[in-house]
Backbone as ProteinMPNN parsed JSONL, in Angstrom:
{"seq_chain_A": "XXXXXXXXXXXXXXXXXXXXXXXXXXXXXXXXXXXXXXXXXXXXXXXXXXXXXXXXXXXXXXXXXXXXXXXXXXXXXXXXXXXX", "coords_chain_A": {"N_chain_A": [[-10.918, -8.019, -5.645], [-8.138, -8.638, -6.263], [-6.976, -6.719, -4.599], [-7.787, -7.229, -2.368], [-6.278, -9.579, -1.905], [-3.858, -8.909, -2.419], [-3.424, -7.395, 0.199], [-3.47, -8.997, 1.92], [-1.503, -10.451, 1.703], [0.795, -8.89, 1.609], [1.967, -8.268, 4.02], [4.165, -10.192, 4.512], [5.922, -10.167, 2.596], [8.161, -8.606, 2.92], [9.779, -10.319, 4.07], [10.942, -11.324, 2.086], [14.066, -11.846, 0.687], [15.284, -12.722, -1.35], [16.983, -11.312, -4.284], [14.388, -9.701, -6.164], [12.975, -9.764, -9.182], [10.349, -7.278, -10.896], [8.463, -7.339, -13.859], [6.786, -6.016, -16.026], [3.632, -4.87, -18.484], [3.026, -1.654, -19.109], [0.651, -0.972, -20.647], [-1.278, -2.456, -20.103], [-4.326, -4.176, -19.119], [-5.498, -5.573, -17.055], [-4.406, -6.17, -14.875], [-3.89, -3.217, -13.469], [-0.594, -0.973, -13.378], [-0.062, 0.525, -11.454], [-1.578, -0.487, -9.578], [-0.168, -2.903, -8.531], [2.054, -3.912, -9.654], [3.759, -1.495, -9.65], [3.128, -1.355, -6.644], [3.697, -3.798, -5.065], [6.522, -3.847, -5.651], [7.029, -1.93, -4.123], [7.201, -2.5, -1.687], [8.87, -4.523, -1.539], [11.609, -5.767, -0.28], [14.182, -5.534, -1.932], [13.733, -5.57, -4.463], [13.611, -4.99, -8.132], [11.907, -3.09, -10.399], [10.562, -3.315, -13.899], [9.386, -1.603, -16.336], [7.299, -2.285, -19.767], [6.904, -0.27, -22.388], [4.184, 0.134, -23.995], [3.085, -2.439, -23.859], [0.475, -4.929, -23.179], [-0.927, -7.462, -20.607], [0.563, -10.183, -19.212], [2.977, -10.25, -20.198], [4.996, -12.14, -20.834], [4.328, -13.229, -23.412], [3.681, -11.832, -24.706], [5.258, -10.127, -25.719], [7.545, -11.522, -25.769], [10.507, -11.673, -26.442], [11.782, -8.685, -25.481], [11.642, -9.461, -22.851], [13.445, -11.223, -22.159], [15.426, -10.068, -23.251], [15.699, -7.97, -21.157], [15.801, -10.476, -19.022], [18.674, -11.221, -19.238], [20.066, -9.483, -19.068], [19.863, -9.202, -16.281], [21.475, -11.33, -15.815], [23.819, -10.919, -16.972], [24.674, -9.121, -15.477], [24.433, -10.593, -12.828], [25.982, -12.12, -9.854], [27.249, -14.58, -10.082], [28.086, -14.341, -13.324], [29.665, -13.193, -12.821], [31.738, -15.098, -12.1], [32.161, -16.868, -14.637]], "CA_chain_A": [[-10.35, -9.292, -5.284], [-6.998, -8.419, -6.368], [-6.292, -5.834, -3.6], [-7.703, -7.912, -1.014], [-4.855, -10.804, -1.976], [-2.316, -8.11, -2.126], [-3.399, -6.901, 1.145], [-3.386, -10.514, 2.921], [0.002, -10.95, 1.15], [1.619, -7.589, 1.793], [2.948, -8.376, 5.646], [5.23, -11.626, 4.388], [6.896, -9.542, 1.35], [9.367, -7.993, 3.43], [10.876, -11.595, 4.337], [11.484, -12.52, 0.718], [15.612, -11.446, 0.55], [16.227, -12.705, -3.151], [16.917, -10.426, -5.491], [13.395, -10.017, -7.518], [12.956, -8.322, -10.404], [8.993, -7.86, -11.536], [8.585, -7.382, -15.198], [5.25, -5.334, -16.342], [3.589, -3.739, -19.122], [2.528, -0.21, -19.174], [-0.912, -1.081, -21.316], [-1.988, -3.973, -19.315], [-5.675, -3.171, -18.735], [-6.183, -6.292, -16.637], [-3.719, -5.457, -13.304], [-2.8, -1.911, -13.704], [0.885, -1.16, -13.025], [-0.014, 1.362, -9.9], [-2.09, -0.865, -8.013], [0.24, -3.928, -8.663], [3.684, -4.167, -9.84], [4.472, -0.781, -8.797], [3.29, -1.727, -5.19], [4.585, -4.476, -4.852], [8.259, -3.541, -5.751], [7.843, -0.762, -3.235], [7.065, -2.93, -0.143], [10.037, -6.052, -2.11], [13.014, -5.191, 0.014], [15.17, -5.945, -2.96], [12.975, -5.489, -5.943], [13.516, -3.844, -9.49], [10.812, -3.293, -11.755], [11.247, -2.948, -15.676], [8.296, -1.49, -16.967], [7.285, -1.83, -21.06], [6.54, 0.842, -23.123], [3.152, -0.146, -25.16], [2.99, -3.751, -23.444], [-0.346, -5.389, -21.883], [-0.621, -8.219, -19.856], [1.144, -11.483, -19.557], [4.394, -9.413, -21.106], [6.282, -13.268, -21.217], [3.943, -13.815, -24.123], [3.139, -10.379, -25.878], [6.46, -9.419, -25.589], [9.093, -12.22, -25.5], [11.968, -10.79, -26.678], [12.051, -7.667, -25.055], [11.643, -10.175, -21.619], [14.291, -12.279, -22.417], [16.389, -9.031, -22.453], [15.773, -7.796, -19.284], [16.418, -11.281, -17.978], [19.82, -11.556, -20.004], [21.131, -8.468, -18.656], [19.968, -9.593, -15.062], [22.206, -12.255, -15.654], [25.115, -10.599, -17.395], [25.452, -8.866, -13.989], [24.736, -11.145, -11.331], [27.406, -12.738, -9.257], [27.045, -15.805, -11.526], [27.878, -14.199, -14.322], [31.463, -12.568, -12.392], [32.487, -15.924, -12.112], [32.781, -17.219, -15.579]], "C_chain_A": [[-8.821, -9.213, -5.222], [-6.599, -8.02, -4.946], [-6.291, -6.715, -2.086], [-6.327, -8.808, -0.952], [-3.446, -9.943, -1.425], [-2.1, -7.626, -0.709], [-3.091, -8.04, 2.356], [-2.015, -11.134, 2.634], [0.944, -9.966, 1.557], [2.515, -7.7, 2.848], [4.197, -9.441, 5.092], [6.198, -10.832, 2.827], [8.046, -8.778, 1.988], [10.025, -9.182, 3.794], [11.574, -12.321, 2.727], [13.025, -10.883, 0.623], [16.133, -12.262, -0.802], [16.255, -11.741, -3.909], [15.154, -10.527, -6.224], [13.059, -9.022, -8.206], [11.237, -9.24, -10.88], [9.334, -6.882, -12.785], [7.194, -6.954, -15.676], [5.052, -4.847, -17.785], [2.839, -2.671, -19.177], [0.991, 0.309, -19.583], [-1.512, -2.287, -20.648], [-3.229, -3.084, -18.498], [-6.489, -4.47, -17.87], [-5.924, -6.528, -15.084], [-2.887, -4.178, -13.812], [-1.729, -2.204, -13.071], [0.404, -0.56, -11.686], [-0.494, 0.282, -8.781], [-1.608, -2.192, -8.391], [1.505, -3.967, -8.654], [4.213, -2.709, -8.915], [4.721, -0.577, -7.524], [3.477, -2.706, -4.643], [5.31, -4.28, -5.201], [8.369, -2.387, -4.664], [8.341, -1.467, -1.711], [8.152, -4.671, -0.101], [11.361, -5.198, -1.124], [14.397, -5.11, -1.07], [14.905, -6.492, -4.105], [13.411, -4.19, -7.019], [12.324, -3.934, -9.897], [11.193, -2.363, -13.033], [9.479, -2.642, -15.882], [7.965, -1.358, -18.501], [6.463, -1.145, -21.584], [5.322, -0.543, -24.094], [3.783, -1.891, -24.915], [1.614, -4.106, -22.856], [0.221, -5.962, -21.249], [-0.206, -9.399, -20.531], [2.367, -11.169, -20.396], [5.473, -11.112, -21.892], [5.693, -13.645, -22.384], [3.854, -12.842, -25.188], [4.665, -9.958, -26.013], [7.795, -10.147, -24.77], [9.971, -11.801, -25.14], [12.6, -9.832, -25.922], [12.004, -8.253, -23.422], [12.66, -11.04, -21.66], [16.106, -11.462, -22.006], [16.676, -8.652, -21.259], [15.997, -9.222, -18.309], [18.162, -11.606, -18.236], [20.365, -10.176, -19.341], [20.896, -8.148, -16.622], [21.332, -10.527, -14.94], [23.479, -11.946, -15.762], [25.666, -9.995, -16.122], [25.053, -9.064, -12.936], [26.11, -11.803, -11.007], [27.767, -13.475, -10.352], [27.822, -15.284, -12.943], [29.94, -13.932, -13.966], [32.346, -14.1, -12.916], [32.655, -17.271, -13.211], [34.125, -16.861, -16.081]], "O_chain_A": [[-8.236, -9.666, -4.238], [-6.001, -8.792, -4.196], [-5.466, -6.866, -1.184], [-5.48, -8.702, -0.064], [-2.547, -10.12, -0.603], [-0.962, -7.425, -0.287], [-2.569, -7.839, 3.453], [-1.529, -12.107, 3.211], [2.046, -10.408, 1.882], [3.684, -7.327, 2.746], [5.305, -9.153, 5.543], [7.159, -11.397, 2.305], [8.896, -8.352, 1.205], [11.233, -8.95, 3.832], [12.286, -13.279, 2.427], [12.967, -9.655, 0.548], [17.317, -12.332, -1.134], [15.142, -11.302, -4.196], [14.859, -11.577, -6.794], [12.891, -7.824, -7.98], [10.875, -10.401, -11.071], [10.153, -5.963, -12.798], [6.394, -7.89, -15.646], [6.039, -4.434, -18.393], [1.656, -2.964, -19.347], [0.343, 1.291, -19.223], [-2.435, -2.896, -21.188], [-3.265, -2.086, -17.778], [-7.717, -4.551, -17.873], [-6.746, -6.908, -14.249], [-1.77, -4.082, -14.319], [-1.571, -3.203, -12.37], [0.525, -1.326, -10.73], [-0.092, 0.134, -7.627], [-2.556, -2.928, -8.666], [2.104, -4.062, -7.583], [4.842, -2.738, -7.857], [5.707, -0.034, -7.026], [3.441, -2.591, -3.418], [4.958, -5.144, -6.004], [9.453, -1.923, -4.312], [9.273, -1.212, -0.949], [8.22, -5.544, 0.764], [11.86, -4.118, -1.439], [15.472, -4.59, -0.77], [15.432, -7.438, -4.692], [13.503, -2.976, -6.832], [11.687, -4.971, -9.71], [11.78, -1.29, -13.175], [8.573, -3.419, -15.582], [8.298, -0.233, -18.872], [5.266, -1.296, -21.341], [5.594, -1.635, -24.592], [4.663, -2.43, -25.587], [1.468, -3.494, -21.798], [1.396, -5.745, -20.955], [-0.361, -9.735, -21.705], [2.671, -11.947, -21.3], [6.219, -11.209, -22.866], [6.347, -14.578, -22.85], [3.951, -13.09, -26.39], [4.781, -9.097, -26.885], [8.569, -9.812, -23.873], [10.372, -11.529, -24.009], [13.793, -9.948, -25.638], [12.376, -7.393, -22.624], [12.501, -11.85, -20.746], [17.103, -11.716, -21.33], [17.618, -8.911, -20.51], [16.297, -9.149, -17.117], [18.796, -12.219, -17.377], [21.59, -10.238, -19.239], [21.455, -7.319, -15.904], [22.124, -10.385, -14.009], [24.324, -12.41, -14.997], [26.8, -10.221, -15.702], [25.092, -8.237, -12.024], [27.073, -11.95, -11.759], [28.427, -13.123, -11.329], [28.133, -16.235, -13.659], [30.96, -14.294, -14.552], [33.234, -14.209, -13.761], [33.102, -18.37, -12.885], [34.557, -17.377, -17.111]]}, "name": "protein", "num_of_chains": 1, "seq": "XXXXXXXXXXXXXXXXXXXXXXXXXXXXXXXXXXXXXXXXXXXXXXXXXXXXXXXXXXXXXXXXXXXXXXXXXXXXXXXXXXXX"}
């Protein structure tokens, strides 16, 4: 089910031009990283991905903190941040 979505979604991911950063973890046994985050960030024109060490799924919940970081040091150096 997954793949199909990703596959019916895949053509319109090259129009998204924001910055996006996906956020994964490494033990997530419910969307592996390969056939998910890591492919989508390949086909993101202007995607990072952070991957965590000994993380499942749903990382914003298992692993606050360590998500809070990686958005805090998105921030420290976006534009936004120059112009304080």
């Amino acid at each position: 089910m997954i793949d199909s979505f990703f596959s019916a979604q895949a053509p319109k991911y090259a129009q998204i031009v924001a910055p996006t950063t996906i956020i994964s973890g490494d033990s997530d046994e419910v969307l592996s990283n390969e056939t998910n985050a890591k492919r989508i960030a390949k086909v993101l024109p202007h995607a990072s991905l952070t991957v965590l060490r000994g993380v499942g799924h749903m990382v914003q919940y298992v692993a606050s903190a360590r998500v809070i970081q990686v958005i805090g040091k998105i921030v420290d150096t976006s534009v936004y941040a120059h112009q304080r």
